[in-house]
N, CA, C and O atoms as a Tripos MOL2 file, in Angstrom:
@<TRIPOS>MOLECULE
protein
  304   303    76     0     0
PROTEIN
NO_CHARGES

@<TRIPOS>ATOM
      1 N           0.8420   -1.1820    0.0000 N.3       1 UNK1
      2 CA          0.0000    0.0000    0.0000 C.3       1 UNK1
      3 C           0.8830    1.2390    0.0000 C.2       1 UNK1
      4 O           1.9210    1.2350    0.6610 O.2       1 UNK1
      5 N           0.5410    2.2220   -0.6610 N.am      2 UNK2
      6 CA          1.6010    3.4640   -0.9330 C.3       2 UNK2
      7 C           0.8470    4.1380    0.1900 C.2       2 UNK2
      8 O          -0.3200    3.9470    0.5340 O.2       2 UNK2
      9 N           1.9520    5.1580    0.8090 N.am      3 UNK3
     10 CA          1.3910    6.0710    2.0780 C.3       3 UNK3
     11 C           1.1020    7.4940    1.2320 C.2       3 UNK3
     12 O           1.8550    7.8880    0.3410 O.2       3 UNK3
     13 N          -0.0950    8.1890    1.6500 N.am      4 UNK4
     14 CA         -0.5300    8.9800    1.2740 C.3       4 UNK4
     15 C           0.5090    9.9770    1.0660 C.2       4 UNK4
     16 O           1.6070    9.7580    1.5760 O.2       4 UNK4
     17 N           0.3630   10.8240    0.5290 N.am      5 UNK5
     18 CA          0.9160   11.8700   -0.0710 C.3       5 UNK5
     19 C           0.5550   13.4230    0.6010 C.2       5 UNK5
     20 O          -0.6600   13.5030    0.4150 O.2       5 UNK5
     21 N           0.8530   14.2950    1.0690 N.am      6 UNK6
     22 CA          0.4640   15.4990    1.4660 C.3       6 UNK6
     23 C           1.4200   17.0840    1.3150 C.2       6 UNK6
     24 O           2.5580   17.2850    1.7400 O.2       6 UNK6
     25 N           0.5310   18.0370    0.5860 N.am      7 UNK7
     26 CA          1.3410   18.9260    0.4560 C.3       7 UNK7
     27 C           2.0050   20.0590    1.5210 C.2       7 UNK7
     28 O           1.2640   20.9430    1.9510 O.2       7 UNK7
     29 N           3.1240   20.0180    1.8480 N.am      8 UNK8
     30 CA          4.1080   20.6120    2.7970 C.3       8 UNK8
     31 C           3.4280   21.7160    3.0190 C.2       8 UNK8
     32 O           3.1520   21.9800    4.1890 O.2       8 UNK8
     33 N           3.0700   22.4720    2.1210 N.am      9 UNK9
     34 CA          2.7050   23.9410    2.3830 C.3       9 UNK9
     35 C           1.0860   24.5020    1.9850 C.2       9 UNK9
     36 O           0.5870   25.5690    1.6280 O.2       9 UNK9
     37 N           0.6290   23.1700    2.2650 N.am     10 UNK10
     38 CA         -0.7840   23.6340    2.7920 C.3      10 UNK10
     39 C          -1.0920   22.9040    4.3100 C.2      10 UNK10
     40 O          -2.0220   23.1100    5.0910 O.2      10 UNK10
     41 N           0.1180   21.9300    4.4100 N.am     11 UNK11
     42 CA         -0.2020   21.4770    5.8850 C.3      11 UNK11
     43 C           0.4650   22.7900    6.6130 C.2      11 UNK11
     44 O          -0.2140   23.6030    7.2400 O.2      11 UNK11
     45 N           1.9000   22.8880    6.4440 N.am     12 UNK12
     46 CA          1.9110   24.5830    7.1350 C.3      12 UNK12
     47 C           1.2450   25.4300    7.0900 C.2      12 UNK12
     48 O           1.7140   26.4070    7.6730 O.2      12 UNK12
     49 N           0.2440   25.5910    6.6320 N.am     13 UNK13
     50 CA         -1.1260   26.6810    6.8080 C.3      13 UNK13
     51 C          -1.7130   26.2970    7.3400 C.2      13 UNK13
     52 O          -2.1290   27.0840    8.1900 O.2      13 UNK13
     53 N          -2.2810   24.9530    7.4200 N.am     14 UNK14
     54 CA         -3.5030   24.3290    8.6450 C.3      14 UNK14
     55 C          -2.6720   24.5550    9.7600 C.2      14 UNK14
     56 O          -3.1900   24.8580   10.8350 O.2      14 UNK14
     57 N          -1.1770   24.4230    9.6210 N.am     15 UNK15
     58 CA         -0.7200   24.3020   10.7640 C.3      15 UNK15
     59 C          -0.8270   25.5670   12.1480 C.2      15 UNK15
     60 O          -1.3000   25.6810   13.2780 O.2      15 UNK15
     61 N           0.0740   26.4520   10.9920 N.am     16 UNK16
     62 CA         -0.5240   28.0550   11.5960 C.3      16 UNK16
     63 C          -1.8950   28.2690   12.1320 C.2      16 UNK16
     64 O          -2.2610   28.5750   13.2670 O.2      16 UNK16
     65 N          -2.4360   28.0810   11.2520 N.am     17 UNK17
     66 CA         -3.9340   28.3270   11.0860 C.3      17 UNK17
     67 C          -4.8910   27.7520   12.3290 C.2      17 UNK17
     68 O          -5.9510   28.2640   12.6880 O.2      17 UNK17
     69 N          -4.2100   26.4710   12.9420 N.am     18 UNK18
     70 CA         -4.3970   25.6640   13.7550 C.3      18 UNK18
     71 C          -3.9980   26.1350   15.5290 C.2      18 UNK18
     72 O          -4.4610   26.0180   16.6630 O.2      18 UNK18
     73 N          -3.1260   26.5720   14.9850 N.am     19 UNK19
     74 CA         -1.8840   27.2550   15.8440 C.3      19 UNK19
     75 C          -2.8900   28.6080   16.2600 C.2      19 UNK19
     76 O          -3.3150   28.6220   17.4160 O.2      19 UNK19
     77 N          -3.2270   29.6010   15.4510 N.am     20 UNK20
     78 CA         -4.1250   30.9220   15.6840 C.3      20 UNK20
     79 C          -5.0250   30.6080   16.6650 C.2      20 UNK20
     80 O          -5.0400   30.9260   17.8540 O.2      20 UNK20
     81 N          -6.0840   29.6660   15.7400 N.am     21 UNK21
     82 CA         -7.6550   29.2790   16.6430 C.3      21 UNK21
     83 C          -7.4440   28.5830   17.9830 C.2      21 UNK21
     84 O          -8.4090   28.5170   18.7440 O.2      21 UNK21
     85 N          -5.9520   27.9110   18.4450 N.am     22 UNK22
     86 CA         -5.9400   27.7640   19.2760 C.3      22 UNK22
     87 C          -5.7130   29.1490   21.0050 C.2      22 UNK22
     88 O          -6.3880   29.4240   21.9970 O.2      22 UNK22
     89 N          -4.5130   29.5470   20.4790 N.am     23 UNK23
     90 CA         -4.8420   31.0100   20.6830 C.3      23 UNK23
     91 C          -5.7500   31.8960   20.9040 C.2      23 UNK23
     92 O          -5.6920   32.6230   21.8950 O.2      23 UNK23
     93 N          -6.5800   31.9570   20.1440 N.am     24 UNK24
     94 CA         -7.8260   32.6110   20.1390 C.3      24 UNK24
     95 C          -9.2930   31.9370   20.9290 C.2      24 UNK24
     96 O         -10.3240   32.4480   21.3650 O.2      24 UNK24
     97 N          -8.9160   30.9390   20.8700 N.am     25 UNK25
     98 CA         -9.9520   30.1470   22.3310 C.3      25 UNK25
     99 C          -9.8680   30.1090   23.1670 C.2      25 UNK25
    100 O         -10.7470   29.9430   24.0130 O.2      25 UNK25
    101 N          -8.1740   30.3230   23.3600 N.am     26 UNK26
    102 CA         -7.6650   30.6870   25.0010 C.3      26 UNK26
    103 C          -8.3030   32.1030   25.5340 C.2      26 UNK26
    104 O          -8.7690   32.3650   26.6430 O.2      26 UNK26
    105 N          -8.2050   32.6920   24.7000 N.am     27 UNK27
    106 CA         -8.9280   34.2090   25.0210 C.3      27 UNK27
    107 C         -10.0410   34.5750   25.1910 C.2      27 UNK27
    108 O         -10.5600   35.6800   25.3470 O.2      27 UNK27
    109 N         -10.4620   33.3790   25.1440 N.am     28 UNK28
    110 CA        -12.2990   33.8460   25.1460 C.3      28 UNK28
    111 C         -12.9440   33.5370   26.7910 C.2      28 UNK28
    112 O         -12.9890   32.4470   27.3620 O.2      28 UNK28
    113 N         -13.2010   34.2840   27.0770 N.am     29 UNK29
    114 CA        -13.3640   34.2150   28.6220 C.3      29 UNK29
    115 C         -15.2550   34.5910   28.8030 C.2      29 UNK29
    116 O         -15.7810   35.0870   27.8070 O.2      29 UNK29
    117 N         -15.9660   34.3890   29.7880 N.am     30 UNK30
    118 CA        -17.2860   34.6010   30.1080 C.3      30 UNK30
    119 C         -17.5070   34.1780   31.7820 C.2      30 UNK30
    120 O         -17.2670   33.0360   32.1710 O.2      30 UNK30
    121 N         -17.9220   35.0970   32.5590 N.am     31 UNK31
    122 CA        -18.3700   34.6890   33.7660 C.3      31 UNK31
    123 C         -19.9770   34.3060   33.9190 C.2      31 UNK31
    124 O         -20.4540   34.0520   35.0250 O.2      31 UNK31
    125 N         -20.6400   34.2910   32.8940 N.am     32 UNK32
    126 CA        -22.1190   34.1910   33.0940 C.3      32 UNK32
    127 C         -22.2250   32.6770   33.2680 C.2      32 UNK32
    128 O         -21.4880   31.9020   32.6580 O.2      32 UNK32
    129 N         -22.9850   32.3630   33.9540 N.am     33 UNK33
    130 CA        -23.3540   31.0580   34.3950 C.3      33 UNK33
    131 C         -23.7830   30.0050   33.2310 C.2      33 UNK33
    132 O         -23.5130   28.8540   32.8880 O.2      33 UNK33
    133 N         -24.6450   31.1280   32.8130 N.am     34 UNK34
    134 CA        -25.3840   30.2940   31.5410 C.3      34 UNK34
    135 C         -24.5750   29.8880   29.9760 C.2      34 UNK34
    136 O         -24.8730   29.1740   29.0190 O.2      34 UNK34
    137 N         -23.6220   30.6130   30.2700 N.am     35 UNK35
    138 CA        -22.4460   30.1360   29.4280 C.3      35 UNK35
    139 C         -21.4040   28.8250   29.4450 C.2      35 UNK35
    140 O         -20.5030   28.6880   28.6180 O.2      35 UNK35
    141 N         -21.7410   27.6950   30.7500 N.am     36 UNK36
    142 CA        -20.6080   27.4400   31.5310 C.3      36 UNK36
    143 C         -20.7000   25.9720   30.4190 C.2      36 UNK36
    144 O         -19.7370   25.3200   30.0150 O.2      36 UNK36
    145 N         -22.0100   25.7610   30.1430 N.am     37 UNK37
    146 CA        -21.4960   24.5200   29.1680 C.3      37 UNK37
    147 C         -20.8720   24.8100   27.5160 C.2      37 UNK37
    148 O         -20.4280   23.9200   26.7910 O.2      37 UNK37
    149 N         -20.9670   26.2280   27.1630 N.am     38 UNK38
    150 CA        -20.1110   26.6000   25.6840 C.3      38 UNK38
    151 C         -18.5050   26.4920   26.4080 C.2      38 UNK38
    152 O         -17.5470   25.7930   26.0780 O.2      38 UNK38
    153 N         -18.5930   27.0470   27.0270 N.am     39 UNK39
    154 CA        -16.8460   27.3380   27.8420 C.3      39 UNK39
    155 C         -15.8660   25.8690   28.0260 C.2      39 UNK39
    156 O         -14.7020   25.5850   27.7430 O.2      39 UNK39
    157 N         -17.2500   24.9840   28.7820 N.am     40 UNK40
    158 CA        -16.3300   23.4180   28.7550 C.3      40 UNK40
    159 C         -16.2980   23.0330   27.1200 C.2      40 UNK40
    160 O         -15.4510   22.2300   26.7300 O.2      40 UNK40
    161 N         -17.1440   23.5650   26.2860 N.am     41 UNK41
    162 CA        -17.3250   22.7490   24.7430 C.3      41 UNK41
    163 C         -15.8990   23.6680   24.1930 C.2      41 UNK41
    164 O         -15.2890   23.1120   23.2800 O.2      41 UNK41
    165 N         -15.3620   24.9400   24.6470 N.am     42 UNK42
    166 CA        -14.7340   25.5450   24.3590 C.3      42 UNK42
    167 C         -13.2450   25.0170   24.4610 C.2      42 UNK42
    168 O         -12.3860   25.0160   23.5800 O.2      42 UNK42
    169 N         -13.1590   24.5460   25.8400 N.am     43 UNK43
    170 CA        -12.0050   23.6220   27.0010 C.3      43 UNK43
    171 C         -11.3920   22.6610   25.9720 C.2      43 UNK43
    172 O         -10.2200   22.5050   25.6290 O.2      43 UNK43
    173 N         -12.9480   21.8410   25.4370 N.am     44 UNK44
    174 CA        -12.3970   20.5220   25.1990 C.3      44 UNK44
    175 C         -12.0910   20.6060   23.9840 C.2      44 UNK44
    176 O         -11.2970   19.7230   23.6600 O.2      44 UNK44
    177 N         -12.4180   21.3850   23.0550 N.am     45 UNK45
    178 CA        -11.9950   21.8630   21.7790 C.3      45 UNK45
    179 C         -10.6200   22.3870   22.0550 C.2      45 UNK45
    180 O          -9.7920   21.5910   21.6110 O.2      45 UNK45
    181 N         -10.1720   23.2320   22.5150 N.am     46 UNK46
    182 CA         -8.7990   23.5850   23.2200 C.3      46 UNK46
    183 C          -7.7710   22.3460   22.8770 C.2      46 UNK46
    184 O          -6.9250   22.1810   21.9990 O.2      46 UNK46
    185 N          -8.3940   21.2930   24.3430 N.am     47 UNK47
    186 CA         -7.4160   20.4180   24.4800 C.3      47 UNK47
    187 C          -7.1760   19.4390   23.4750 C.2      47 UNK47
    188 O          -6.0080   19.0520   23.4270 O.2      47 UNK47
    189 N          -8.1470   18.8230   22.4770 N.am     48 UNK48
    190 CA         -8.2030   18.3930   21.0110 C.3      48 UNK48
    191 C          -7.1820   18.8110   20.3890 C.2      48 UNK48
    192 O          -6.1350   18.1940   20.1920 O.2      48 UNK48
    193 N          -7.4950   20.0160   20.0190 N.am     49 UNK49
    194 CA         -5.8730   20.8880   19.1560 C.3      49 UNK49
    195 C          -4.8830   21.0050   19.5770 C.2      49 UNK49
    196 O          -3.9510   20.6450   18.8580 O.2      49 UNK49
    197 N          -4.6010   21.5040   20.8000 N.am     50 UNK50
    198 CA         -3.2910   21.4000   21.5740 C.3      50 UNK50
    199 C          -2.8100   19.7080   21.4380 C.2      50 UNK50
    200 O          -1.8240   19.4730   20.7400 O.2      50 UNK50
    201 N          -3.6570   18.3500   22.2410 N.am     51 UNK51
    202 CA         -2.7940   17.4280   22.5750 C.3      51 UNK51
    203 C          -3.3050   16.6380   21.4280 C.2      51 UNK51
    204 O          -2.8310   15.5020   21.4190 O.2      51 UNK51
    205 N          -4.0430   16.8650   20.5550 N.am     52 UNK52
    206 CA         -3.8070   15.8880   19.5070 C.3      52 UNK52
    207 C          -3.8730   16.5000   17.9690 C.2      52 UNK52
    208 O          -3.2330   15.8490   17.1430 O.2      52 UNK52
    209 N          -4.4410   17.4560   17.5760 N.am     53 UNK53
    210 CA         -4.1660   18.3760   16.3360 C.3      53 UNK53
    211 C          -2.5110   19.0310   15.8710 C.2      53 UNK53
    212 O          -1.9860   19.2350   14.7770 O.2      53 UNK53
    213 N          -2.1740   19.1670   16.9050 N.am     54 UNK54
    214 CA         -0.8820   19.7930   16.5330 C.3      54 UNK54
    215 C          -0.1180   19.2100   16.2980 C.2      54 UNK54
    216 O           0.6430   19.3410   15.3400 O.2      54 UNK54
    217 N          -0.1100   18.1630   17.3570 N.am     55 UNK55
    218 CA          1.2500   17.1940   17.4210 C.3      55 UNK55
    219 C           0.9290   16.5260   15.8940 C.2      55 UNK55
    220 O           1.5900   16.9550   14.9480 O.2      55 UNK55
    221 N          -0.0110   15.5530   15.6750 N.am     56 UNK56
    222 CA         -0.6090   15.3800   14.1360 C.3      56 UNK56
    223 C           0.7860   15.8860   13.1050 C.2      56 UNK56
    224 O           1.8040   15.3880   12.6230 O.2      56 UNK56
    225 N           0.0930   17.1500   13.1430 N.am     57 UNK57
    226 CA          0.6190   18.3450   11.8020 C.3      57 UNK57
    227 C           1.6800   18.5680   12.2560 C.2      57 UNK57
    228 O           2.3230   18.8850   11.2540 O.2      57 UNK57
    229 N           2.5520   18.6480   13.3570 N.am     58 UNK58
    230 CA          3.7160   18.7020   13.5840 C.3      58 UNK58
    231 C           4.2880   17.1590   13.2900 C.2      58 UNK58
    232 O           5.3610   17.2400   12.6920 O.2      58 UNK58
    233 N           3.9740   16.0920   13.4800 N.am     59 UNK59
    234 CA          4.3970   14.6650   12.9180 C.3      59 UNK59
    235 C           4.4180   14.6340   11.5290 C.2      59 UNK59
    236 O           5.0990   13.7600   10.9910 O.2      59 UNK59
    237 N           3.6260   15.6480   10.6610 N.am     60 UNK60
    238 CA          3.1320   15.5290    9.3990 C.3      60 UNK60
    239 C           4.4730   16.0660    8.3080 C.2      60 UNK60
    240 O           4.8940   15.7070    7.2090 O.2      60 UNK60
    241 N           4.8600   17.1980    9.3950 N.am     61 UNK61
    242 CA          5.4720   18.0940    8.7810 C.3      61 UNK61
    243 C           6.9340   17.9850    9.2090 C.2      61 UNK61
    244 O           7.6920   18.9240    8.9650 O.2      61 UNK61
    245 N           7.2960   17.0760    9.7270 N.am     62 UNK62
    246 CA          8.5520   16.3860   10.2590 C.3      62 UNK62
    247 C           9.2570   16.3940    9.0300 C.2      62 UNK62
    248 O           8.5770   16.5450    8.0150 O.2      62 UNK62
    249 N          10.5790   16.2540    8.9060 N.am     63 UNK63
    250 CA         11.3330   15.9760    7.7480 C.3      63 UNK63
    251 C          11.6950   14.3840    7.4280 C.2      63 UNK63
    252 O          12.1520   13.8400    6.4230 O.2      63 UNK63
    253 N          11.2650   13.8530    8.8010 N.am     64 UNK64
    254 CA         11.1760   12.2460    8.7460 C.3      64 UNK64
    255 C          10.3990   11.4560    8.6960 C.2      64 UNK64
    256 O          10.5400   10.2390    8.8110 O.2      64 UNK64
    257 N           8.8720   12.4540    8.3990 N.am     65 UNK65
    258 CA          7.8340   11.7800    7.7570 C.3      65 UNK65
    259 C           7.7370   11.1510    6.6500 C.2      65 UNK65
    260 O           8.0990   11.5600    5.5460 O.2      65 UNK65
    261 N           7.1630    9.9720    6.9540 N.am     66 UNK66
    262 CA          7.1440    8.8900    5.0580 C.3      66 UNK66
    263 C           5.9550    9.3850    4.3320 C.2      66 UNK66
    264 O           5.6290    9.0180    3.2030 O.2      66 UNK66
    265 N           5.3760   10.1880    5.0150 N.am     67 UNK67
    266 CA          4.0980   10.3790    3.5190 C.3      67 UNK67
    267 C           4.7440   11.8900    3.0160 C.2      67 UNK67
    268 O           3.7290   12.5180    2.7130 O.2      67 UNK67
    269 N           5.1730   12.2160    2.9290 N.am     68 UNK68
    270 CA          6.1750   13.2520    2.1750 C.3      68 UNK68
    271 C           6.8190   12.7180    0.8310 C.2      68 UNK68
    272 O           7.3900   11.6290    0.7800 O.2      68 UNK68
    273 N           6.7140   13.3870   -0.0250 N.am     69 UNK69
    274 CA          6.8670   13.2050   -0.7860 C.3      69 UNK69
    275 C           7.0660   14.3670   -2.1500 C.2      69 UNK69
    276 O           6.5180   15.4570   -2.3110 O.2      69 UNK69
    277 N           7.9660   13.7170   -2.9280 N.am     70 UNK70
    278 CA          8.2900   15.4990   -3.8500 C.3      70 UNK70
    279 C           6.8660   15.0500   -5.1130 C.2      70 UNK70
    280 O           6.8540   13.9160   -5.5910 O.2      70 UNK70
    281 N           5.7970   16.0680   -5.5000 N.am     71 UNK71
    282 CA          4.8160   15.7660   -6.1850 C.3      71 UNK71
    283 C           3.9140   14.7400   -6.1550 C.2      71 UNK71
    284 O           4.1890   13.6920   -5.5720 O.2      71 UNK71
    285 N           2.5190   14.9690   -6.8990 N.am     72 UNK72
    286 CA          1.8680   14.3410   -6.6270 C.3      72 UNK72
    287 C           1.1060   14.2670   -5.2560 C.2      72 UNK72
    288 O           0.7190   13.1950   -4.7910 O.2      72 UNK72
    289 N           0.9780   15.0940   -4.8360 N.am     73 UNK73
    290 CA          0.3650   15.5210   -3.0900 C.3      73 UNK73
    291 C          -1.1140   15.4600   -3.3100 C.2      73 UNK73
    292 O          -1.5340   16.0330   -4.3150 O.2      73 UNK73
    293 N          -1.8640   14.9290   -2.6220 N.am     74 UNK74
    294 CA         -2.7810   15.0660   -2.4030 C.3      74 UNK74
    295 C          -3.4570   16.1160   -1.6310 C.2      74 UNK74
    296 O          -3.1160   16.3250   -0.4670 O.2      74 UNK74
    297 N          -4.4270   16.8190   -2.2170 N.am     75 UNK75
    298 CA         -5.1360   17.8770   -1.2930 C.3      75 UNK75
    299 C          -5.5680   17.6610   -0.1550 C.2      75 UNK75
    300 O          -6.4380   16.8130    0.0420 O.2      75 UNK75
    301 N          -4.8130   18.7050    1.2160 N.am     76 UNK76
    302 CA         -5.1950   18.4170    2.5170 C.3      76 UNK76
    303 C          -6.9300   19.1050    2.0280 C.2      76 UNK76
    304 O          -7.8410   19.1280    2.8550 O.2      76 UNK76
@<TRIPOS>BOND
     1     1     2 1
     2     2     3 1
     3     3     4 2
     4     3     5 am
     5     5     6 1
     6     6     7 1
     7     7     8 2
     8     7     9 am
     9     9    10 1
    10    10    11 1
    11    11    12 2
    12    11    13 am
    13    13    14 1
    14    14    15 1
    15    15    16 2
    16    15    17 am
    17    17    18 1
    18    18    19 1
    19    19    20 2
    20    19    21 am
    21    21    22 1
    22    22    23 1
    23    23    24 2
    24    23    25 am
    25    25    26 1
    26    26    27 1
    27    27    28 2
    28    27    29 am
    29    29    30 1
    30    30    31 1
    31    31    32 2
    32    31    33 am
    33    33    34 1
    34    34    35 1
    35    35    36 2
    36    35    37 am
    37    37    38 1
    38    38    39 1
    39    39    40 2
    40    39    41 am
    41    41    42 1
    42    42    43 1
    43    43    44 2
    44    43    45 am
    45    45    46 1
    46    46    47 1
    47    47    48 2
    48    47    49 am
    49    49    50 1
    50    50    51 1
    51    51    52 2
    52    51    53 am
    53    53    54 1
    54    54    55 1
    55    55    56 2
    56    55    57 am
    57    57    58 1
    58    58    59 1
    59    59    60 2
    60    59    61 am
    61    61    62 1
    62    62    63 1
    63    63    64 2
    64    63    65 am
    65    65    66 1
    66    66    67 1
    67    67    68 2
    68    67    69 am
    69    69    70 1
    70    70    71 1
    71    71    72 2
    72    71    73 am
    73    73    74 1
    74    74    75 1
    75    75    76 2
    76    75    77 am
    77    77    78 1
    78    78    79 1
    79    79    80 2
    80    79    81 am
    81    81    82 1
    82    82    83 1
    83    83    84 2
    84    83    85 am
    85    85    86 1
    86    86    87 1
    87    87    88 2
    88    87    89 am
    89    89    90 1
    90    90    91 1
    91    91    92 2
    92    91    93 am
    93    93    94 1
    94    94    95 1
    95    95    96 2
    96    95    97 am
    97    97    98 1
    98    98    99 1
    99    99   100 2
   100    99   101 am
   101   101   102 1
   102   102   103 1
   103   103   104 2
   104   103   105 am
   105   105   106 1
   106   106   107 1
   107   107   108 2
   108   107   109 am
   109   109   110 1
   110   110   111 1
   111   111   112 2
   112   111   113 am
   113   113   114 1
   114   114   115 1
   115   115   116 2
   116   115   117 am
   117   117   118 1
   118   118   119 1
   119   119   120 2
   120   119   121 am
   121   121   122 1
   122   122   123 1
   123   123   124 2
   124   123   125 am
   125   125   126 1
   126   126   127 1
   127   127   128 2
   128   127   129 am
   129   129   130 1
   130   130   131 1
   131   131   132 2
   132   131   133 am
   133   133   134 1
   134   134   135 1
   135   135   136 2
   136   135   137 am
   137   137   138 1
   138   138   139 1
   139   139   140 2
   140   139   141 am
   141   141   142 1
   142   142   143 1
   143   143   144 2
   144   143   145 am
   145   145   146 1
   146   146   147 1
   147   147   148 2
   148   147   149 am
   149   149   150 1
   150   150   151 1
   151   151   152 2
   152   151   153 am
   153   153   154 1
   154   154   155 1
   155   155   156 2
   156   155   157 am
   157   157   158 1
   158   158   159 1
   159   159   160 2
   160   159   161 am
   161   161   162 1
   162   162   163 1
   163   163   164 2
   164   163   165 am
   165   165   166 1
   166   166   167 1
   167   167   168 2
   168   167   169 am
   169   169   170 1
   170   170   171 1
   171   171   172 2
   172   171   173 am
   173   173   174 1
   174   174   175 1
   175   175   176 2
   176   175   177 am
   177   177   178 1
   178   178   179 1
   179   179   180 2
   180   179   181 am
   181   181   182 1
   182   182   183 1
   183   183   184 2
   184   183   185 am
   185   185   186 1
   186   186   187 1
   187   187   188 2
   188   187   189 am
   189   189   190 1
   190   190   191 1
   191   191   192 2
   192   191   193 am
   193   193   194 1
   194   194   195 1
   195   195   196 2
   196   195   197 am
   197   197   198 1
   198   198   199 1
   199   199   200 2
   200   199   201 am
   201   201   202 1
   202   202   203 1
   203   203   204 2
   204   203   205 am
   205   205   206 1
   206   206   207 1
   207   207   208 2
   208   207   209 am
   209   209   210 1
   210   210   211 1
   211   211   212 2
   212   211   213 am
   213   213   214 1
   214   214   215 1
   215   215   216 2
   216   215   217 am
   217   217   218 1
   218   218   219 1
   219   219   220 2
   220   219   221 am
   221   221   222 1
   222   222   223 1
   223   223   224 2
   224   223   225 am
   225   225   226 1
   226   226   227 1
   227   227   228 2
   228   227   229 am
   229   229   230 1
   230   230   231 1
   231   231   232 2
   232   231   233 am
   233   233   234 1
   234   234   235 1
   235   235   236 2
   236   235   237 am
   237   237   238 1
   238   238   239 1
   239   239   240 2
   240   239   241 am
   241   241   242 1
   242   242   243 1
   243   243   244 2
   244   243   245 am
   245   245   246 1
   246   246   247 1
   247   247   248 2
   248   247   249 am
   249   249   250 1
   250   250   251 1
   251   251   252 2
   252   251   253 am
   253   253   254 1
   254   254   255 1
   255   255   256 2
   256   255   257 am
   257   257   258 1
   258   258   259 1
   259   259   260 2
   260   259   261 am
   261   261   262 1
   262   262   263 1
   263   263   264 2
   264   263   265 am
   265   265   266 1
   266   266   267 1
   267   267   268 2
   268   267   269 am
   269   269   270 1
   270   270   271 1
   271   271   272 2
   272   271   273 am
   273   273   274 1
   274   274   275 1
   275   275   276 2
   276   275   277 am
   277   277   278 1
   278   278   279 1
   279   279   280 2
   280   279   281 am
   281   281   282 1
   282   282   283 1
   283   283   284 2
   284   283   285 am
   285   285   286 1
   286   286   287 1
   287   287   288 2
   288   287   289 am
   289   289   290 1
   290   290   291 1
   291   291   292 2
   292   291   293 am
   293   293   294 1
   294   294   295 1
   295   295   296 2
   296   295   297 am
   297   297   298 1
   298   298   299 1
   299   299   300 2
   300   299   301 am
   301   301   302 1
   302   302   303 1
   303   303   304 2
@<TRIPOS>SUBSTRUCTURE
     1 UNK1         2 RESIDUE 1 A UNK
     2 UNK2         6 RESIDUE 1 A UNK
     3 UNK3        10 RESIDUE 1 A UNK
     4 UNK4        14 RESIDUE 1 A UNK
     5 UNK5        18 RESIDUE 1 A UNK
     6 UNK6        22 RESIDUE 1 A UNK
     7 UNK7        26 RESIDUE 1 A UNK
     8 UNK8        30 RESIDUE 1 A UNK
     9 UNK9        34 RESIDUE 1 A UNK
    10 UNK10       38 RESIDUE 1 A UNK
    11 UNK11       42 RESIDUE 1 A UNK
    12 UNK12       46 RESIDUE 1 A UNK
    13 UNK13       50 RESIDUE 1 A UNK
    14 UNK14       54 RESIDUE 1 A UNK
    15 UNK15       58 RESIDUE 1 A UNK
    16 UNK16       62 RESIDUE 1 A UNK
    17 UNK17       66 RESIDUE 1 A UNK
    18 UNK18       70 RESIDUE 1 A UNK
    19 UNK19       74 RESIDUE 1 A UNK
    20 UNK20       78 RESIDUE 1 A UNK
    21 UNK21       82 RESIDUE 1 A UNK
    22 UNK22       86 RESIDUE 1 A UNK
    23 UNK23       90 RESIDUE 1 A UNK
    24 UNK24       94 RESIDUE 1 A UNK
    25 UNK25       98 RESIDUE 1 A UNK
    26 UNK26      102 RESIDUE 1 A UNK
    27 UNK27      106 RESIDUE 1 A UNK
    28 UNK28      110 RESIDUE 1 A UNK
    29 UNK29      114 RESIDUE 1 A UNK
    30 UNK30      118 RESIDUE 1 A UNK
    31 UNK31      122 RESIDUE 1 A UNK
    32 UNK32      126 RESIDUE 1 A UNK
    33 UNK33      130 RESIDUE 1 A UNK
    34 UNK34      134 RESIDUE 1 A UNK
    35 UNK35      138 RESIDUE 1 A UNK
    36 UNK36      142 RESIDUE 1 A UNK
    37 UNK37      146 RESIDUE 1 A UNK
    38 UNK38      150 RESIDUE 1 A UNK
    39 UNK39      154 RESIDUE 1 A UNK
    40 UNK40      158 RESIDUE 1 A UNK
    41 UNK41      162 RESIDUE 1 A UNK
    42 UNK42      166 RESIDUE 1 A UNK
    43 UNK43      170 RESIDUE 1 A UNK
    44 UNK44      174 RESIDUE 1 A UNK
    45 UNK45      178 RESIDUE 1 A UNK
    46 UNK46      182 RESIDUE 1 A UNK
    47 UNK47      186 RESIDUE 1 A UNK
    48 UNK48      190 RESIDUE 1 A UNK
    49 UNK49      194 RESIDUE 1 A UNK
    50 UNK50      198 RESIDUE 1 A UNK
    51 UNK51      202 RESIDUE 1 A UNK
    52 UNK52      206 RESIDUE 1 A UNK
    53 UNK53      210 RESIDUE 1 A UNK
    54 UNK54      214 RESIDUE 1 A UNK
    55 UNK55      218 RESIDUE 1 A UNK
    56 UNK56      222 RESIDUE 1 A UNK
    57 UNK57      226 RESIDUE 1 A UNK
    58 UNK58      230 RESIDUE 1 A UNK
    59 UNK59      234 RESIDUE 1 A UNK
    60 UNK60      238 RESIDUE 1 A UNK
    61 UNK61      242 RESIDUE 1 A UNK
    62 UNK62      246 RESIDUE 1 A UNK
    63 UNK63      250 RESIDUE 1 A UNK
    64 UNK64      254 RESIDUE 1 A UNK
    65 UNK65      258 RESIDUE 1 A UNK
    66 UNK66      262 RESIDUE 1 A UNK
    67 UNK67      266 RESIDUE 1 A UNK
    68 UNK68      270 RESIDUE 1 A UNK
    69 UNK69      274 RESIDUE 1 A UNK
    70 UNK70      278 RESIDUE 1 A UNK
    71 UNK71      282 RESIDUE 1 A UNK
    72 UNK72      286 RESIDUE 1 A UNK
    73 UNK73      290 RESIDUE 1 A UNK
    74 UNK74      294 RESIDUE 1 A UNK
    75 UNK75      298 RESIDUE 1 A UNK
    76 UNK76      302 RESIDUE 1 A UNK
């Protein structure tokens, strides 16, 4: 089976890109009560990207990754 193929520099844009929205969820703050279950949906979205999105696209984008490859990339 051939290992997929992926292009370097559109995974570095999800990557960034990945990288931002994480950032930007950290910042979102609310003391209203009635908010408290968006905030945990907020949390756990957080911790998704941080402990398993990034590392991902950082494994992806390794130079010792085998699905790398020069051409022929498949669209992330």
């Amino acid at each position: 089976m051939t290992p997929s193929r992926f292009n370097p520099v559109l995974l570095d844009q999800l990557r960034g890109r990945t990288a931002d929205a994480l950032f930007q969820l950290g910042e979102l703050r609310s003391h209203d009560p009635s908010a408290a279950t968006a905030m945990r949906a907020l949390r756990l979205t957080r911790h998704t990207l941080e402990w398993f999105w990034i590392p991902a696209l950082d494994d992806l984008l390794s130079p010792h990754c085998e699905t790398q490859n020069s051409g022929g990339y498949d669209e992330v």
